[in-house]
N, C-alpha and C positions, 0 to 999 in steps of 0.2 A: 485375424479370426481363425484360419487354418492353425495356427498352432495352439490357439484356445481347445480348439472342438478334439484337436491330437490328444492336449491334457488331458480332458474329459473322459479318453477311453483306457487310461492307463492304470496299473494296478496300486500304486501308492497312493495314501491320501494325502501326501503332501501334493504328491502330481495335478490329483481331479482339484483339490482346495486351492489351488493355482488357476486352472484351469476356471471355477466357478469367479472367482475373484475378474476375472477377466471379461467373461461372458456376461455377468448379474452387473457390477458395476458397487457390489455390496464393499466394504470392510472387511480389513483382517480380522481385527476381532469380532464381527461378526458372521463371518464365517465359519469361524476356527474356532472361538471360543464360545461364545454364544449360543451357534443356529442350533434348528432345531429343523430333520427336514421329515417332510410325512408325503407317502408315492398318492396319486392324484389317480382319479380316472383320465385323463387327457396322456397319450404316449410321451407327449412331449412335455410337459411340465410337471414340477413338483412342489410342495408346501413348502413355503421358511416361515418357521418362526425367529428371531432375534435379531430382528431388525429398531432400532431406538422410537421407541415409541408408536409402536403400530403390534398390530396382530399377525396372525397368517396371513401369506399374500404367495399367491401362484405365480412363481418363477416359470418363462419357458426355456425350455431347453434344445440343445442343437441333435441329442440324440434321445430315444426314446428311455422311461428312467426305470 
């Protein structure tokens, strides 16, 4: 998990899209190619869309987004 929350604060999005992969438990292609992410009122979570067959669903996250 330390090296998930490392990815997350780095500057490439290969790094963080590793990093989310890790942390969500989602798909490559749905992270990468699909999502869709919208900032929350909550510091710690954020919106995905492109997950198979669902809607928006509030991800939390390990740092604030």
């Amino acid at each position: 998990m330390n090296k998930a929350k490392d990815l997350l604060t780095r500057e490439t999005p290969y790094e963080w899209a590793v990093g989310l992969l890790a942390v969500t438990g989602r798909r490559f292609s749905e992270i990468v190619a699909k999502g869709e992410f919208k900032p929350t009122h909550h510091p710690y979570a954020i919106s995905f869309r492109g997950q198979l067959k669902k809607e928006f669903k509030t991800l939390k996250r390990l740092k604030p987004s």
